[in-house]
C-alpha positions as CSV (number, residue, x, y, z in Angstrom):
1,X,79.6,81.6,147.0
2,X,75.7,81.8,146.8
3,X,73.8,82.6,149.3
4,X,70.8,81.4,150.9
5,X,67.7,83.3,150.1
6,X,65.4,83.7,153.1
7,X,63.0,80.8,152.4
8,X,65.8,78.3,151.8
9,X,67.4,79.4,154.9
10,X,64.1,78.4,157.1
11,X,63.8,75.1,155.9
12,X,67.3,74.5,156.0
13,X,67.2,75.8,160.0
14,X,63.8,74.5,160.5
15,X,64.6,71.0,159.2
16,X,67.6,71.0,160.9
17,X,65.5,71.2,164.1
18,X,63.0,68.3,163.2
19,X,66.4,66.3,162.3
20,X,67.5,66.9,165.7
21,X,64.8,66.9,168.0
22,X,64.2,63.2,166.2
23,X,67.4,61.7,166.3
24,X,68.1,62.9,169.9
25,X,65.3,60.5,170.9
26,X,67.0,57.3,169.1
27,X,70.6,58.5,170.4
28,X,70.0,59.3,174.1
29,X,68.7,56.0,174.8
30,X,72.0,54.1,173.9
31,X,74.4,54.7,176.7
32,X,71.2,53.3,179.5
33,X,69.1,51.0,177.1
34,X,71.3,47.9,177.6
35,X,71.3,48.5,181.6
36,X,67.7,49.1,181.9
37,X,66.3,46.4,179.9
38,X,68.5,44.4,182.1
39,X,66.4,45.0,184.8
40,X,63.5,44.0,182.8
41,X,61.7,40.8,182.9
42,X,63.2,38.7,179.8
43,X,66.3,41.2,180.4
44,X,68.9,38.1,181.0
45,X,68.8,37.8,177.4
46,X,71.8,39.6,176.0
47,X,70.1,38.8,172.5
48,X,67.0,40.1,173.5
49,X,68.8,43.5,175.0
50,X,70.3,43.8,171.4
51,X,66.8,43.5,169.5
52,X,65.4,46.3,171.9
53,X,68.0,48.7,170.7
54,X,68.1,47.8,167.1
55,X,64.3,46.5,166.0
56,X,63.6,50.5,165.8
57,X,66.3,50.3,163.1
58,X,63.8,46.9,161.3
59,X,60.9,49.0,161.1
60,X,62.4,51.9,160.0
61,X,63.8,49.7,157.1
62,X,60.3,48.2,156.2
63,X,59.0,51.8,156.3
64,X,61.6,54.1,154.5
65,X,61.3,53.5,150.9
66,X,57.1,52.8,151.1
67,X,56.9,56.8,153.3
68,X,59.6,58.1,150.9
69,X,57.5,57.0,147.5
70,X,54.3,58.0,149.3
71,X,55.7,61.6,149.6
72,X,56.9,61.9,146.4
73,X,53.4,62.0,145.3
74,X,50.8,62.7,148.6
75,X,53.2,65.4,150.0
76,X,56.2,65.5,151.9
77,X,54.5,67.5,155.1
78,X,51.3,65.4,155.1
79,X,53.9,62.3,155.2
80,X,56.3,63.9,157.7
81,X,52.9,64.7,160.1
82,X,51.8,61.0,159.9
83,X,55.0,59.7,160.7
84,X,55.9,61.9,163.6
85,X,52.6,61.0,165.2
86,X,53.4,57.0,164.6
87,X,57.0,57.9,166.5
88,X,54.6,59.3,169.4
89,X,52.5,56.3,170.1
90,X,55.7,54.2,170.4
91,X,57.6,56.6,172.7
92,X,54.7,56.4,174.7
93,X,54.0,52.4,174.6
94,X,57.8,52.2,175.2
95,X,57.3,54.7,178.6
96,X,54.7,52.5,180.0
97,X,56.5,49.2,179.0
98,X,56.7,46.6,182.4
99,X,58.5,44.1,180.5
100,X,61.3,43.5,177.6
101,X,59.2,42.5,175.2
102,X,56.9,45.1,175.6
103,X,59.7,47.7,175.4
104,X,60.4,46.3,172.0
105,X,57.1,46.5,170.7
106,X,57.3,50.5,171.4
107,X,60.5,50.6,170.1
108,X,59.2,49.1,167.0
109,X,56.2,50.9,167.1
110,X,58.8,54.3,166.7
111,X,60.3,53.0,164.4
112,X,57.3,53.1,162.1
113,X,57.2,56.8,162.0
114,X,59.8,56.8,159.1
115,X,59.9,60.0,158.1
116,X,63.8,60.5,157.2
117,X,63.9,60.2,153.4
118,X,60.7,63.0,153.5
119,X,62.6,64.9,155.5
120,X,65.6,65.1,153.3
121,X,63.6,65.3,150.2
122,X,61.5,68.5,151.4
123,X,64.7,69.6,152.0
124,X,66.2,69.1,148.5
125,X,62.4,70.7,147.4
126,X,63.2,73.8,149.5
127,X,66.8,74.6,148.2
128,X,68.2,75.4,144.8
129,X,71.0,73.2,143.5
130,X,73.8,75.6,144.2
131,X,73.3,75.8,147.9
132,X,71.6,72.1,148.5
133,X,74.8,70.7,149.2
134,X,75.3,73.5,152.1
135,X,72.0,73.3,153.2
136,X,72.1,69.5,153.7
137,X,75.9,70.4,155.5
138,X,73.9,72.3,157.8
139,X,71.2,68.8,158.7
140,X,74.2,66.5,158.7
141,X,76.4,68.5,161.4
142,X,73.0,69.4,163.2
143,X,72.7,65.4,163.5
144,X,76.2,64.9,164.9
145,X,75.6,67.7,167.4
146,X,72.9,65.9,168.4
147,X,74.6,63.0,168.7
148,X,77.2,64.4,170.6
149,X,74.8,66.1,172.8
150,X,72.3,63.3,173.4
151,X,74.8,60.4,174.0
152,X,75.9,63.3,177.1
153,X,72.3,63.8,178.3
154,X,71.5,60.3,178.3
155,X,72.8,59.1,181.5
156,X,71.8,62.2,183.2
157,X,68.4,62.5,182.3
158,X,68.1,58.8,183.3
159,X,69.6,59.7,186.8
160,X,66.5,62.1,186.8
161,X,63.9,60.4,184.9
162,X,65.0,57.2,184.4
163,X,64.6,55.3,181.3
164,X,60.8,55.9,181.0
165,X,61.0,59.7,181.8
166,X,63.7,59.7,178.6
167,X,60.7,58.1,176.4
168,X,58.1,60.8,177.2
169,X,60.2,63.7,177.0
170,X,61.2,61.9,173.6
171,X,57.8,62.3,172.4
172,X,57.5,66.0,173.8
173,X,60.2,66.8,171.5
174,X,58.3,65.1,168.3
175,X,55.2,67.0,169.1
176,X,57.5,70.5,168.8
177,X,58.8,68.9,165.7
178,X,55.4,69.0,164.2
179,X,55.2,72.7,165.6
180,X,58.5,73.8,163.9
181,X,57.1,71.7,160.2
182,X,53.7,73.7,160.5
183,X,55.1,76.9,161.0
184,X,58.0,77.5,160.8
185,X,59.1,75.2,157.3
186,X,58.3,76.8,153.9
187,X,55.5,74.8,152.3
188,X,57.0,73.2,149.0
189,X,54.9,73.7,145.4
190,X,52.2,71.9,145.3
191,X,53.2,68.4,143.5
192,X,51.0,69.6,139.9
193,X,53.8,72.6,139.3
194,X,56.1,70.7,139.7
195,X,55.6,68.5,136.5
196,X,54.8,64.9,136.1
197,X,55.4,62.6,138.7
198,X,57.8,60.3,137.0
199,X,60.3,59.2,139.1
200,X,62.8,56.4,138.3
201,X,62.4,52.8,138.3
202,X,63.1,51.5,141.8
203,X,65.3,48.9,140.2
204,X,67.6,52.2,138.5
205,X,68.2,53.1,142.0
206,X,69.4,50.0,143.0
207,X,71.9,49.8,140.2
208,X,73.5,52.8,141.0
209,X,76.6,51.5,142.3
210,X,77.8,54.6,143.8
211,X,74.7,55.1,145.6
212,X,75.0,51.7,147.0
213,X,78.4,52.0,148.4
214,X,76.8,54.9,150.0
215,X,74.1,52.6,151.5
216,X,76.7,50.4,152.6
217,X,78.6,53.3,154.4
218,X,75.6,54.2,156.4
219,X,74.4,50.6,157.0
220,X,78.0,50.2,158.5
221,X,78.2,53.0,160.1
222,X,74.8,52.5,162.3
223,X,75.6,48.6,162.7
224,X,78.8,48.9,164.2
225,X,77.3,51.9,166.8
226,X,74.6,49.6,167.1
227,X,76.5,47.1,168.2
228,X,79.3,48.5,170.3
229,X,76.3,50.0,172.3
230,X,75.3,46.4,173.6
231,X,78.5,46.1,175.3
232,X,79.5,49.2,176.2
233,X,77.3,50.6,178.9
234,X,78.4,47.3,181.0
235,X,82.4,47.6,180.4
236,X,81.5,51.1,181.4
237,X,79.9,50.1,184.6
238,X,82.2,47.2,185.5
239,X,85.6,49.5,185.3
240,X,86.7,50.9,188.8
241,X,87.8,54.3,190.1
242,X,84.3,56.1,190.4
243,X,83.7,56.4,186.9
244,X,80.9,59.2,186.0
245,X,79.5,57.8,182.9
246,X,78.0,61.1,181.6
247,X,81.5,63.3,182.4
248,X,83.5,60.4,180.6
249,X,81.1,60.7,177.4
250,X,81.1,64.4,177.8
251,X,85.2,64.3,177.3
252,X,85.3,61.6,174.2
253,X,82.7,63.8,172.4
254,X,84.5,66.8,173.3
255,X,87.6,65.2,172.4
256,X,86.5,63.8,169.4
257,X,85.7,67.4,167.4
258,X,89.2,67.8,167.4
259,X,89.5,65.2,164.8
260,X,86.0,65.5,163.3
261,X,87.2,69.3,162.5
262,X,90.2,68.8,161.0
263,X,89.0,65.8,159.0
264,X,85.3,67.6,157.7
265,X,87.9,70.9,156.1
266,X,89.9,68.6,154.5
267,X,86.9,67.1,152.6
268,X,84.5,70.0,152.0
269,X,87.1,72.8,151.5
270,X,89.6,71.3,150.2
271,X,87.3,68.9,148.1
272,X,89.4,65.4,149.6
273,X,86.0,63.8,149.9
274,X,86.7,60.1,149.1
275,X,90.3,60.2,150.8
276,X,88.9,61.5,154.1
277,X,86.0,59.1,153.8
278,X,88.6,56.0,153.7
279,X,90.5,57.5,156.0
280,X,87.6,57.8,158.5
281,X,86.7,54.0,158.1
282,X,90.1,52.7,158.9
283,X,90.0,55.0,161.8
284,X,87.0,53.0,162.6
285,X,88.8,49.7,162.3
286,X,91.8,51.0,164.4
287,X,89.4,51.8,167.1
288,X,87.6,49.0,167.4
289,X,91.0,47.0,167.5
290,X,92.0,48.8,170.3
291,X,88.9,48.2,172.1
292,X,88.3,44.8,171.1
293,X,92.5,43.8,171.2
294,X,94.0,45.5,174.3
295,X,92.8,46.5,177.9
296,X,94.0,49.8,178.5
297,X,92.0,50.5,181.6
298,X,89.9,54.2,181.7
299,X,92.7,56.3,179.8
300,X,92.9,53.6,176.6
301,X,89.0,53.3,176.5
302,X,88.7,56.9,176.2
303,X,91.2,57.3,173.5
304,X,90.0,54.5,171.7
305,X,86.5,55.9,171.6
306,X,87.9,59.4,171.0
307,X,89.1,57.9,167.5
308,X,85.7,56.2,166.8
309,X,83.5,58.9,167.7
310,X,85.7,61.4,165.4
311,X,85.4,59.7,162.2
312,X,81.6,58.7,163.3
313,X,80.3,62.1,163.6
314,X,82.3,63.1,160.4
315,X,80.3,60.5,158.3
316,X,77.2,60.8,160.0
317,X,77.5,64.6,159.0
318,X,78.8,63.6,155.6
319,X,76.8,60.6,154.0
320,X,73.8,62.6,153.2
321,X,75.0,65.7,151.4
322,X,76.5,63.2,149.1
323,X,73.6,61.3,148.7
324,X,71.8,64.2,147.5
325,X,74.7,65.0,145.0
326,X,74.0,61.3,143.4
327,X,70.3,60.7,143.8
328,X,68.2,61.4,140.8
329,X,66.0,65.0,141.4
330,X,62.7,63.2,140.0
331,X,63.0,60.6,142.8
332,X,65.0,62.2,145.9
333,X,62.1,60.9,148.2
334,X,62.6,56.8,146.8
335,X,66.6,57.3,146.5
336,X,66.6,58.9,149.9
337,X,63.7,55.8,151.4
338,X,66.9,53.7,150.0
339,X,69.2,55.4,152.0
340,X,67.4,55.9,155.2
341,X,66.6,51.8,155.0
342,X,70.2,50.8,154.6
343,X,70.5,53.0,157.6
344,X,68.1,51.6,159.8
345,X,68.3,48.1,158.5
346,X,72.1,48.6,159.9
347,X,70.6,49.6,163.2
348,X,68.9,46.5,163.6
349,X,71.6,43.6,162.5
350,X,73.8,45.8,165.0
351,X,71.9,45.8,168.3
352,X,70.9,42.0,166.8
353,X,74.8,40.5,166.1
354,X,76.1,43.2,168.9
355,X,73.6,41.1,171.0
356,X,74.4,37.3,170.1
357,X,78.2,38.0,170.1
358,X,78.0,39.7,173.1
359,X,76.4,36.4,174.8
360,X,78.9,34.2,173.2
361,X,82.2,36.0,173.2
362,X,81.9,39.1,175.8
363,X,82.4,42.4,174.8
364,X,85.5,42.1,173.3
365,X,83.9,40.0,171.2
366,X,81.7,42.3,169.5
367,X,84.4,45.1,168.9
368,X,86.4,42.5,166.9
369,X,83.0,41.7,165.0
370,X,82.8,45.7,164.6
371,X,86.6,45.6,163.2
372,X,86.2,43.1,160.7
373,X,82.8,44.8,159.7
374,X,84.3,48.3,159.2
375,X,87.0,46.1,157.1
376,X,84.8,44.8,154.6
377,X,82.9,47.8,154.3
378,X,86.5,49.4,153.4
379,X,86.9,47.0,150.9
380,X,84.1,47.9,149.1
381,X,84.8,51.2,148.9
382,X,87.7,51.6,147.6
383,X,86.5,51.9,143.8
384,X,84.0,54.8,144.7
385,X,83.4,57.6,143.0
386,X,84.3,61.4,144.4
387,X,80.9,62.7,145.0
388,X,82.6,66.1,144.4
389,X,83.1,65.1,140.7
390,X,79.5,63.9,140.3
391,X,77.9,67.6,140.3
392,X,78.8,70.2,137.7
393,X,79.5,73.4,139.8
């Protein structure tokens, strides 16, 4: 197996980091967002809860693909500094927000910082081929850590902090992101040595049907979260028994690497990519059935969630390794925009639909809107390609 060489292996850490320290800001919000902005004024509107946690995911659509094509030519660092500073001001307008509305203008202020598909491409700049695949292994379980870890924290730094508090220690953590780019990340060859800038048509892209089911998977994936994440702190606060909402989370997530393990051998060792990736979505679907079907009290809940959370963290690690296996080395940075908007565009129909159904049909509701999402999203990919067969090794 090659090895890293000691560059590759700095960006590969270090851009792990940034990864992280990002998306622990958008996670550890989720389990308190929906019970602060209740408090809020405008807060008695569930739809109006929903757009709070998922118009960060609108303008990180609108923003992905234009940041992604402008670091394909301007420079991934200069791009990744601009948008890290853009995710500051909105943490901070989202700290000193006094009202819903104004909460969601910081929220969609952070989401303007879209910085993912530079991220990934620097990456792919960084690495040779024959360890990119590891490297962007070692970003995608950093991410479910940090999901794991954040979704944890969240409830406890809020008993601390509160929701506010959360926000400014989210932009903290950007700021030492833009430490760890300056010095700690290998700068990439300048864009000249690299050759042309030619990168493929937009519209080639978009006809890459694999790469689209791929889109779909993570558009899914961050919907249904999205979504589930509406309803969930409440069910969580209405069950009785002295619930402690940050030792429950702390078990699922726990809990859940036990299939997340199992499941991520299967499919990078044993190369069983597109079987576990199936697999993992009609885990999804039997989870939310469970949730959204049956009322199993504390016990069924957390077992239920257990199942969710172990095929979520096993795509969210997944999906972008194989993206970088399909996407076309002259346009990583536009392939990868793609990618991160699906993504983020998922994040904001979520918390949007998670939010209407949950007004109209409870929280059960919107786990049976999650099932029937995860179940079309199945559907359409059953006729995708192994991304394992896609790379000559």
């Amino acid at each position: 197996m090659t090895s890293f060489t000691q560059s590759e292996r700095r960006a590969s850490i270090g851009l792990a980091g940034v990864f992280s320290l990002r998306m622990f800001g958008l996670f550890v919000i989720l389990p308190v967002v929906a019970l602060y902005a209740d408090t809020l004024p405008g807060g008695e509107s569930a739809m109006l809860i929903g757009l709070a946690i998922g118009i960060y995911g609108l303008t990180q659509a609108i923003f992905q693909i234009p940041l992604g094509r402008l670091s394909d030519f301007w420079g991934r660092k200069k791009t990744i500094y601009l948008g890290l500073c853009i995710f500051i001001m909105g943490s901070l307008v989202a700290a000193c927000a006094d009202s819903l509305l104004m909460l969601c203008f910081g929220r969609a202020i952070q989401g303007a910082g879209a910085v993912s598909s530079a991220v990934i491409a620097l990456n792919a700049d960084l690495t040779r081929d024959e360890v990119r695949t590891k490297s962007m292994a070692i970003i995608g379980i950093t991410i479910g850590f940090t999901f794991l870890l954040s979704i944890v924290l969240g409830p406890v730094l809020d008993g601390f902090v509160g929701l506010p508090g959360i926000f400014l220690i989210t932009a903290l953590l950007t700021c030492l992101s833009i430490v760890v780019v300056y010095f700690y990340v290998p700068d990439p060859e300048p864009i000249g040595k690299r050759g042309e800038y030619s990168p493929v048509k937009l519209q080639v892209i978009l006809s890459n049907r694999d790469l689209l089911r791929l889109d779909l998977g993570i558009f899914s994936l961050h919907g249904i979260l999205m979504a589930m994440f509406v309803s969930l702190p409440f069910i969580l606060s209405g069950l009785e028994g002295g619930l402690i909402t940050w030792q429950f989370y702390l078990a699922v997530m726990v809990s859940s690497i036990f299939i997340m393990v199992p499941l991520m051998m299967l499919s990078e060792k044993f190369g069983h990519r597109k079987a576990v990736f199936l697999f993992s979505i009609m885990m999804i679907i039997l989870a939310e059935l469970l949730l959204g079907v049956f009322d199993f009290g504390q016990v069924g809940l957390g077992l239920a969630l257990v199942i969710f959370f172990g095929a979520f963290n096993l795509l969210e690690a997944s999906l972008p390794s194989w993206v970088s296996r399909v996407a076309d080395p002259k346009s990583k940075g536009t392939a990868l925009g793609v990618y991160s908007t699906s993504q983020y565009l998922g994040t904001f129909i979520g918390g949007v639909a998670g939010g209407w159904t949950y007004q109209h049909y409870s929280g059960q509701g919107v786990f049976i809107f999650c099932a029937v999402w995860a179940l079309v999203w199945l559907l359409a990919s059953v006729k995708m390609s192994d991304p394992v067969n896609q790379v000559s090794q």
